[in-house]
Structures are given as C-alpha cells and as structure tokens.
N, C-alpha and C positions, 0 to 999 in steps of 0.2 A: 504494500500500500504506500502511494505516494503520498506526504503529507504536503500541504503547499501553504507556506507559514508566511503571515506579511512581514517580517524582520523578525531578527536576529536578536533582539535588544535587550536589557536585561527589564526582563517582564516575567509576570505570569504565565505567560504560553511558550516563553522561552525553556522556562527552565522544567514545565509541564512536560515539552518535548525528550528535553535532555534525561528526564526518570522515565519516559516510553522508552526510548532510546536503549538509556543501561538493562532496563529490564530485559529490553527484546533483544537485546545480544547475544544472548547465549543460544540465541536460534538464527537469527543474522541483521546485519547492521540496516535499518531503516533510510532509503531517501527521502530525504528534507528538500523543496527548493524554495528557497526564500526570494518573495518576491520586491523585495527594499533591499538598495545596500545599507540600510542602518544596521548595524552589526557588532554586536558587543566581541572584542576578540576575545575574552575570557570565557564567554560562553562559547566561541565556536572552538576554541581552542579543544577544552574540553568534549564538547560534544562532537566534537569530528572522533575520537576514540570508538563512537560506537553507532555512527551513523555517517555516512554520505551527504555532503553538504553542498548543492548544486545553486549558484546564485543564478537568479533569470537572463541575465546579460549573456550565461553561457547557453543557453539554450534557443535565443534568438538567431534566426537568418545572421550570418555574420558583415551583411552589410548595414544591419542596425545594432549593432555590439555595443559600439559606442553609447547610444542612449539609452540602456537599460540599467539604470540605475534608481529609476523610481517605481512606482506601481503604475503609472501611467504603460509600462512597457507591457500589461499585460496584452496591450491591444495591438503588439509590433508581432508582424512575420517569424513563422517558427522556423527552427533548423529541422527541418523535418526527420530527418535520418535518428536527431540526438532524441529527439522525443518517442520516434516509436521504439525506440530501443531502451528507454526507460519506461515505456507504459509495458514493454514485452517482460522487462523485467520483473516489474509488480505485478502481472498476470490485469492487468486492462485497470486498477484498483486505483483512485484517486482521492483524495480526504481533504476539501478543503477547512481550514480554520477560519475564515471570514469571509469577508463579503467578493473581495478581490480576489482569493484563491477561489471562490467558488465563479467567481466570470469567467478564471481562468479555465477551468477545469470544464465549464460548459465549451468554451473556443476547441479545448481539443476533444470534447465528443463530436463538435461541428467538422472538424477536419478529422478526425480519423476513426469514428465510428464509433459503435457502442461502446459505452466504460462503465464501470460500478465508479460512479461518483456519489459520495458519502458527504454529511456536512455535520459539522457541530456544534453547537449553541457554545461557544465559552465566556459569550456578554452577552447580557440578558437581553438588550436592544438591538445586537447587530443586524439583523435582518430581520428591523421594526422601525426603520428612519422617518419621521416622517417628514421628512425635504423634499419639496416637491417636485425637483427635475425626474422625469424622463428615467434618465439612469438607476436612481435609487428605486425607483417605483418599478422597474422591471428587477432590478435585481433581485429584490422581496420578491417577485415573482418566480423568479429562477429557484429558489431557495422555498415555495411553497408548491412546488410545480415537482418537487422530488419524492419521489416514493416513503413513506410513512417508514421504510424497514430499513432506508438510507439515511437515518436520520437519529444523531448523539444526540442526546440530552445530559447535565451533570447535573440537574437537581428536579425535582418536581415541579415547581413554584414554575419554573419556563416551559415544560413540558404543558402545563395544565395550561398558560397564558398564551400560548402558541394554538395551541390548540383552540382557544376560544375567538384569537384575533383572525387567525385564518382558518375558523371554521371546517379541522382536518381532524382525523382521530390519530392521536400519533402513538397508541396503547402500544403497535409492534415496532414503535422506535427503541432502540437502544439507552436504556440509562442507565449511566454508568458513574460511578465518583471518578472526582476530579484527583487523582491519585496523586498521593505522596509515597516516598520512600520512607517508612516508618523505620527511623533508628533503631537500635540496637541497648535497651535500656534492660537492667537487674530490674526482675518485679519486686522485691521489696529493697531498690537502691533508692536513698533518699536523698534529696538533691541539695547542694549548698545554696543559700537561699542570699539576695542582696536584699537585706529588709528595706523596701520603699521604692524599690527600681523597676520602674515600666518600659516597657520597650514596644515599638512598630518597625516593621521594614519593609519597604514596598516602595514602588513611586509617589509620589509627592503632586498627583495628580488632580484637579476639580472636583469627580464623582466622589473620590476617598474624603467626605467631608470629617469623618471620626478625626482624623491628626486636630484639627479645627476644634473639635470639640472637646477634647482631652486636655490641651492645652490649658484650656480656659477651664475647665474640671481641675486640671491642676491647679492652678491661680487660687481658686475657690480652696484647694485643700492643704495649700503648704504651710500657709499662718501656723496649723495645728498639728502637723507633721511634717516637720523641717527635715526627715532622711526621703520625702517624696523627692522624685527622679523621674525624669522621662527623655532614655535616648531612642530619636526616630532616626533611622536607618535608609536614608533615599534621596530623592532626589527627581525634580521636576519642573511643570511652569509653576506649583505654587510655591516653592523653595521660599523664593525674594518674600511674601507676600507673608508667608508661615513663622520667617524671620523676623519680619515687621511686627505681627503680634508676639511676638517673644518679648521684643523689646518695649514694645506698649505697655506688657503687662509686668514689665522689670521680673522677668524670669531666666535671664540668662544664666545666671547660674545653677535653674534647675531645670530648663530644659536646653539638648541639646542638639539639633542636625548634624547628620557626622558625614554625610554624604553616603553614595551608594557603597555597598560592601562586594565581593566575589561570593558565590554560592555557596562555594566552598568554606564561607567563611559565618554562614548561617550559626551555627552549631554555636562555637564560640561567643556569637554576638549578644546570644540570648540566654544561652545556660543557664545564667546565674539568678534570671529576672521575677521578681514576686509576681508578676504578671503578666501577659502579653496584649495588645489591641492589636488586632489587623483584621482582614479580607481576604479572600482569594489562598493559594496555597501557603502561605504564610502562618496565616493561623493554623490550620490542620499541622504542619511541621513542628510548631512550637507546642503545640498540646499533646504531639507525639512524644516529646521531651519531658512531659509530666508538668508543664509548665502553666498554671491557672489562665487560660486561657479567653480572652475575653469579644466577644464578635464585633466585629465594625463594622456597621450595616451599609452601604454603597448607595450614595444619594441623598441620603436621609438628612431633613435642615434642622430638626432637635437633638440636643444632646443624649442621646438613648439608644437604646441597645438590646438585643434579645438576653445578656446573661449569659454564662459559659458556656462555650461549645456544647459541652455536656449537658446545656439546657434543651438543643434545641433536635427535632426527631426529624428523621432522614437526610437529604443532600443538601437538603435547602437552606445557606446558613447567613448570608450576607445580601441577599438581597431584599431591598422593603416589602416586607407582604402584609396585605390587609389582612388583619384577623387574627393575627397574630400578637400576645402582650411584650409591649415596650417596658423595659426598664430605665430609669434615668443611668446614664455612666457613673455619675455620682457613687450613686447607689453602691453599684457594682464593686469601682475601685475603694470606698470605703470597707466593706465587708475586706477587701486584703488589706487593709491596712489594719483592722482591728481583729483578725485571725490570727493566734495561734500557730504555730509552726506542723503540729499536727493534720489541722485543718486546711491548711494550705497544699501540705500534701492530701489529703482526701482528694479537695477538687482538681486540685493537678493530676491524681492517680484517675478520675473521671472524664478526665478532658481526655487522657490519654485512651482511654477505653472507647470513646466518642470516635478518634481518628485514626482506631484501629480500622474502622470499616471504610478507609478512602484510603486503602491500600494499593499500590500501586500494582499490585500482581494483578487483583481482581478488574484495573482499567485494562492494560495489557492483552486477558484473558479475553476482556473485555471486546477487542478492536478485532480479534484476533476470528471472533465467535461472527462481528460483522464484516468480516473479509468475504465469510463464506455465505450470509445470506441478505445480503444487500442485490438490490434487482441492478441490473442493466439498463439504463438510461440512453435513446438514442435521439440529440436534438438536432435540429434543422431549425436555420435561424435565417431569413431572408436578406439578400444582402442588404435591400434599403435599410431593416430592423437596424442591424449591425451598424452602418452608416448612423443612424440617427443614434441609435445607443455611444457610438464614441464621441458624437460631435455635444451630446450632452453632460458627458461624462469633460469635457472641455471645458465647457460652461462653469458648470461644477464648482472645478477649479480657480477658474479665474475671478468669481463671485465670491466664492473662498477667500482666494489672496484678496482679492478689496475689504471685505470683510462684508460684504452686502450680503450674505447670508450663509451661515456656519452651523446649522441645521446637522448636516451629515458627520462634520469635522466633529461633535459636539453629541454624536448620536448616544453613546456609553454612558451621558451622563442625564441623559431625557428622564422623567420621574413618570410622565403618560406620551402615551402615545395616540 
C-alpha cells in the first residue's frame, strides 16, 4: 500500500507514519511519497530505516522536475514508467492521508486504471471544507464518492459525523486507533514524579486552543502553588502570540516554550511530569508512560476539558462532541496538584490502561486487514472537469495568498461546518 502523505514535517501524521512504518518492517518496508518538500530531516532520517521515501518531484515527467516542490504539483504530468512500477509494486493499493493525496491518487486511477484507493479521516474537517471554490467542493466529492469498505476512521465521533453530513453508512468502514508505540514500562514500576510540572508537545498551532488555556489556568494557580511549571514543547504560527501572553501575564518564569524536540526525544521530555495536556498522538504516548494524562480538546474557546484519558470511552478523545460533560482544566490540574503521590500513580497506572488499546500492532493489523478488502475504484474524469478543477484549484491559491478568503487554508480549525 502506497501511503501518499502531504509532508514530511514534524507533525502528527509524521510520526503516525514512522510507528506504521517500524511496525511493518519486519514484513517489508512501506512506500511513502510525500507530496510537499516540507521535510523534517530528522524525521526522514529516521524513517527512511524502514520505509521508502519517494518525494513527488521524483515521480513527475522529468520535464516538470523542476516544479514539484509544492502540492500544486499534484496536477503536473507523470513519469509514467516510475508510477506503474510503484502501483505494481503495492499490488494496484493507494492510501491517501488528505485531501491532496486523495486528488492525487484519483489522477492515477484516471491514467492507469482500476486501484484500491483507500482514505482516512486523521482531521476531523479534512474532507468537510466549506470554501466554496469548485475544487474543494468536488474534492469532498471524490472522498464521498469512495466505497464505504475504502474508508479509515480513528475515532467514532467522525465516523458517526461523516456519516450524517454525507448521508453514507460507513458501518463496513475501517476503524481503527490512531496507534502508538506503547513503551516498555514495569507494571508495578513507579515513576519519579516532578511535583508541579506540566508539560504539552505538539505544534503551536490555532485549533490547539488548550496551550491558551493552561496558560492562563496557570496564572490562576501559581499565587498558591509556587512549584507549578509548564514546559510546552513546539513550535508554530502561534509561538510569537503564546509568548506574548506569557509575558502579559508575568509568567516567564513558570512557563516555558522550548521549541520543537526530535521524537526520539519524546521519552525524556516528559518522564518526569505530574501531568500531561495534549491532543493527537501525544497524549496517548505520554499516558502510555503512566503519566496523568490530561485531554486537550481541539477547537474548543472555554477552558475545559473531558478529564483523563482514562475518562473518556472508545477512540474519540480530542475532538469537541456535543453531549459529552466538560470539565473546567482548572479543575483537573488542581486535583494533581492536591494528590498524593499514590494517587497520582493510580490515574497514571489508568491512563496507561486507557492507551493500551491504541496500540500500534492492532493499527498495522489494522491497514493490513484493509489491503485485502477494500473494493477497486475505476474513475473517469472529463477533460473539461479536470481543466476546470485545476484552474480552481489556482484561484484557490491566489485568494489565499491575498488573504481574500482562507476558508480551506483554515479548514482543521472550522468548529461547524
């Protein structure tokens, strides 16, 4: 199976690849082709150990070499030869991760004939934009127009919302956890604890409003607990802005941005922490560590939170869902602050129990089960379509860069749609 990832970068789906990746090596190395040269080398570094890392530029007509270096390239002439000799290799199997891999992966059903083209949800908005050009409104289409057994889900909450917006039953879709690599921890090792130190790692992105709200949670709680701490681990557009409230709220000395870390350096970063905030495979990792775990809801403009991993039932952990009880963060980080050393482990030895079941074997097993009964997909797409699809998909752009409307650019952080 071909995965067709939009960069490289150090993200979420980066490093999601890189645990597919190690897992599935001892059966053979997965090709990746990234369609961005954004490209973390630490992450390709590593993950070239157990995967095939093909960047888009190498797979275009080599009189358009030159310009493949954005996603825009997905709409440039193929090297014909290089591609059917990677689709022969993956037995016809293509996976896109977004909206872009999935255009892409429709272009070469259009040019080389039936493929098992697969898709899967890893942001809950990706193919729910609602910008109204042309382009995004068929690619939603391309991505609702796929067989119901060709189709990842990682949590319920998008399976069930997916289902309701495009009116599809997606029961014989795939859901699968968003897999971690669950370390290697003693059941009854007990961890050295930094009484008062919170930690986040992730990007430093818009939708991640929780860093925002902690912050100021902090503020609120240091007067009465002067060992309160919080290092965030990342780095983004809201760095400058996150910095700025630091300093507003004369907290530099208790909170800290340290910039982004290497993967590899996960472990170390958080070990020690009474607590963890994050989103996405972050929190599963650090709850894997026995680590009190705390969810950072994505989106969400009150400071609240569902409670520890181990609060919350099945896959669904960071995204806002109606009907579901909020707790203040407040709340939350006090209960570790006024806990017990005992107690602290409890909910950590719970969190840890929680992120046993987003085990990376069981994603793997997972991909592995939809190799084999994902349908074949054969599309035919009229040239004018195409024509009008790229010349929008231009537009786009350009309205973009002006800033006349950032609908799409902005889609991950949409609350409705």
């Amino acid at each position: 199976m071909i995965f067709l990832a939009g960069s490289l970068d150090m993200n979420g789906g980066s490093t999601f690849l890189l645990r597919v990746a190690r897992e599935n090596f001892r059966a053979k190395k997965i090709d990746i082709v990234v369609l961005n040269s954004v490209i973390d080398e630490k992450i390709r570094t590593e993950l070239a150990q157990y995967a095939n890392i093909i960047e888009l530029k190498n797979l275009l007509d080599r009189r358009f070499a030159w310009c493949g270096t954005n996603q825009a390239a997905i709409f440039l002439p193929f090297d014909k030869q290089k591609i059917e000799k990677l689709l022969d290799d993956n037995e016809q199997s293509v996976h896109a991760m977004g909206i872009f891999g999935l255009v892409y992966a429709y272009r070469m059903a259009q040019q080389f004939g039936r493929l098992k083209i697969t898709a899967g949800v890893y942001q809950q908005n990706e193919f729910l934009s609602s910008a109204s050009s042309f382009f995004v409104r068929q690619a939603n289409k391309m991505f609702a127009s796929l067989p119901a057994e060709n189709i990842v889900f990682f949590n319920e909450f998008n399976r069930d919302k997916y289902a309701q917006i495009f009116k599809k039953n997606y029961a014989r879709s795939a859901l699968l956890p968003i897999g971690v690599s669950l370390p290697k921890v003693e059941p009854d090792q007990v961890r050295k604890v930094s009484y008062g130190r919170l930690v986040s790692v992730g990007n430093l992105v818009n939708f991640k409003k929780y860093n925002e709200h902690v912050i100021r949670t902090v503020a609120l709680l240091s007067p009465d607990y002067p060992a309160l701490r919080y290092d965030i681990y990342g780095d983004g557009d809201q760095t400058d802005r996150l910095n700025g409230l630091i300093s507003e709220l004369k907290l530099d000395s208790v909170v800290r941005i340290h910039g982004r870390i290497p993967y590899s350096e996960f472990r170390n970063a958080v070990e020690n922490a009474m607590g963890f905030i994050g989103s996405g495979t972050a929190l599963l990792e650090a709850a894997a560590l026995k680590i009190p775990s705390i969810t950072g809801i994505e989106s969400i403009k009150t400071p609240e939170t569902y409670g520890f991993l181990s609060d919350v039932n099945g896959f669904s952990y960071n995204e806002l869902i109606e009907g579901i009880k909020l707790i203040p963060i407040h709340t939350v980080i006090l209960k570790l602050l006024t806990s017990g050393p005992d107690e602290l482990q409890r909910i950590g030895d719970l969190c840890a129990e929680k992120a046993a079941e987003f085990s990376i074997e069981r994603t793997v097993d997972g991909f592995r089960q939809l190799k084999l009964t994902a349908l074949n997909v054969r599309i035919k797409l009229s040239l004018a379509f195409r024509i009008h699809f790229f010349l929008s998909f231009l537009l786009l752009v350009v309205l973009d860069v002006l800033g006349i409307d950032q609908k799409f650019r902005m889609r991950r952080d949409q609350q409705s749609i």
